[in-house]
N, C-alpha and C positions, 0 to 999 in steps of 0.2 A: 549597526552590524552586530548582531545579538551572536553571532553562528561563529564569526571570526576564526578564520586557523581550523576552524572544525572540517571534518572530512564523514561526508554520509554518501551511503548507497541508497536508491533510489528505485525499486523493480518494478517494470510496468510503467516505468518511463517514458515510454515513446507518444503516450498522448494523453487525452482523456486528463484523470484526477490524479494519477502520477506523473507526467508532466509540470501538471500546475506545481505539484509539491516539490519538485527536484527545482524549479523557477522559481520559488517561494523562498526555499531555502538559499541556494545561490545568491538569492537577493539580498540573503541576510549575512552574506560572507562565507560559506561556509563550501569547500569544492566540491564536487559530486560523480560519482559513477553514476551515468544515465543507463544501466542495464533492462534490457527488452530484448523479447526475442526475432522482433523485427529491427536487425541492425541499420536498416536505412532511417526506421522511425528514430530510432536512437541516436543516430550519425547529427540529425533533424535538433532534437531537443538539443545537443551536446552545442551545434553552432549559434543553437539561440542562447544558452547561456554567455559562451565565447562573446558571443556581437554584443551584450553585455557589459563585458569586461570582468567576467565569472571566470573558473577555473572546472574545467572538466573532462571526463571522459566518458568515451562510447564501449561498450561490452555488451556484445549478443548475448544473450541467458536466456536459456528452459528452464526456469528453478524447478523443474520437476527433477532436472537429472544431477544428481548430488557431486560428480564429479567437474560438469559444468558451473556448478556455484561456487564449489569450492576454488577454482579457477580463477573465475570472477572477483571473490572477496583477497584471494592474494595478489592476482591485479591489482584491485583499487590499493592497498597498502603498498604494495610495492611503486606505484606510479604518483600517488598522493602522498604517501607518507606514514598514514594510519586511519584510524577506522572509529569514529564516535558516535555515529547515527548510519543505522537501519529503517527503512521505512519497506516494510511488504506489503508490496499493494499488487503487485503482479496479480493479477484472477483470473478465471475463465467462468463464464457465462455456462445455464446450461437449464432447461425447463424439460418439465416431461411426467406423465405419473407413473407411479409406483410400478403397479401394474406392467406396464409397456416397456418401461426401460433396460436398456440392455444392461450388460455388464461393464462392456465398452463404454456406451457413456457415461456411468457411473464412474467409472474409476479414472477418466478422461479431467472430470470435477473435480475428484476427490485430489488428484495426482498435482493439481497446477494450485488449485488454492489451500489445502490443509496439508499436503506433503511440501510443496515448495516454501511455506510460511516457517515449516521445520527446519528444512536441511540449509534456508538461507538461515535462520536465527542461530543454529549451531555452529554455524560456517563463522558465523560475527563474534559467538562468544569468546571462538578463541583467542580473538583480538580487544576483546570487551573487557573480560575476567582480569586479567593479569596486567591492564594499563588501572582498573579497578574504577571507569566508569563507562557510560555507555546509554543511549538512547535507541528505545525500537518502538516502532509506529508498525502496526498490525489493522490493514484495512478489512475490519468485518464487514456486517450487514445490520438492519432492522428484522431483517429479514432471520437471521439467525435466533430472534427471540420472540417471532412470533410464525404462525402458519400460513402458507399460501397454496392453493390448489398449482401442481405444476410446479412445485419448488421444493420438491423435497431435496434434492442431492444439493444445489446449492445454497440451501439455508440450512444442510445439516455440517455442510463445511464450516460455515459466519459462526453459528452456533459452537463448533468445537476452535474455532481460531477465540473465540470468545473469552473458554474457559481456559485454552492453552494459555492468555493472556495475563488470564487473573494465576494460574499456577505459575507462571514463569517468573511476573512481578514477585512473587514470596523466594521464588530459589535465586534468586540474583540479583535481592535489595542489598546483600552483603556484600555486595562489590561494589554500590553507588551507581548500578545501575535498573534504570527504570523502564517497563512495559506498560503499555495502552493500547488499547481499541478503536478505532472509530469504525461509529457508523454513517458513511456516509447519504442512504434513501434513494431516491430518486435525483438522478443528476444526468444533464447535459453531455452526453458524451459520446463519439464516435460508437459504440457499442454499444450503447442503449439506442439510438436512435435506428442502426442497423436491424433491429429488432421489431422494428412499429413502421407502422402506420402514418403519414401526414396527418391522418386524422387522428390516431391514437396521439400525435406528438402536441397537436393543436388541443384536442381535451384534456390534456394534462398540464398544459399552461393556462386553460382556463381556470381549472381546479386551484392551480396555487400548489400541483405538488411536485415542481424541478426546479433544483439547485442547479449552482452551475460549480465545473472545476475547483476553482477559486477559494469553492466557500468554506472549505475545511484547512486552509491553509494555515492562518492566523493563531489558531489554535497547533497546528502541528510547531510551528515556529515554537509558540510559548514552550510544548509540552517537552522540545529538544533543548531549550537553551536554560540555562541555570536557574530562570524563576519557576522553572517546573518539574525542578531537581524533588518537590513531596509528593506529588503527584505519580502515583503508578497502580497497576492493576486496574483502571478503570474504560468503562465501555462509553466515548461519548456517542450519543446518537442524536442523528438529524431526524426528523418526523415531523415534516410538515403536510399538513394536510387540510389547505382553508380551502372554503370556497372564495370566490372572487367578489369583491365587492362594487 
């Protein structure tokens, strides 16, 4: 029980790779706000911790709308008790080029992944700074460090949640509290698959390049619990890319 007593928020909760991470941690002891803005998805993850024998709660959240986060994060303190771990994973999907793209959807991307990664981390510090520690998990991309046709608005979000990460690690190492990145790649999840093809989904498990939920957990454990108290500012990233043998 690495997490014990610990209290994290968890957004993007209701399935997929924040799911895994809110069930990862619970597992490790630690209670959790299952915040999503699908409150039935959340309702979902909250009784799978419960059946458990975890400790949790459900909260509808748009971390796009500041007022709704900041809701949120006095909830979870107020019903748990306090606040040690942030994991932002909440995201929105979103492809298209340059050229074509409206304004609407641009700022539809920009609004859920690079504004909402802000006003929850703001929302957390106030409870962060002044207990003088604190853990935040910031889910980028590969994708944010490198180019893809069709990907510009959401790889220029990964991209700045990236560097937001490495600046934030230096303004709030003096409170004993630490930031990181992952990148999680290509992964199994309700929302990548909504996206493809049976075929597309089939060549890309030939390839060798889909993770699953799961596979970034292990790591987020470490990077929240006191052995990964030196650890901050950094971008881990998944890239796998075999062929099959």
């Amino acid at each position: 029980m690495q997490l014990a007593g610990r209290v994290a928020i968890v957004t993007g909760a209701g399935s997929g790779i924040g799911r895994a991470m809110a069930l990862g941690l619970a597992h490790e002891g630690a209670s959790i706000c299952v915040a999503d803005i699908d409150a039935q998805h959340a309702e979902r993850v909250t009784g799978e911790i419960e059946a458990a024998a975890g400790k949790a709660v459900a909260l509808a959240t748009d971390v796009s709308q500041t007022a709704q986060v900041d809701a949120m994060v006095e909830e979870t303190v107020k019903r748990l008790g306090r606040l040690d771990i942030l994991v932002n994973n909440a995201g929105r999907a979103g492809r298209g080029f340059v050229s074509q793209m409206t304004d609407e959807e641009w700022d539809a991307v920009v609004a859920v992944n690079l504004r909402g990664t802000f006003v929850c981390t703001r929302a957390a510090l106030r409870h962060m700074m002044p207990q003088r520690s604190g853990r935040i998990i910031n889910t980028a991309s590969g994708l944010g460090l490198r180019g893809s046709p069709g990907g510009a608005v959401y790889g220029a979000t990964k991209a700045a949640i990236i560097n937001f990460t490495k600046a934030l690690a230096v303004e709030v190492a003096r409170y004993g509290i630490t930031a990181n990145a992952i990148g999680p790649g290509v992964t199994d999840t309700p929302l990548w698959r909504a996206q493809r093809s049976e075929q597309d989904i089939a060549e890309a498990y030939e390839k060798g390049q889909v993770g699953q939920p799961e596979d970034f957990v292990p790591l987020v454990i470490f990077l929240c619990s006191d052995a990964g108290r030196t650890h901050t500012g950094q971008m881990f990233d998944r890239e796998i890319y075999l062929p099959k043998e």
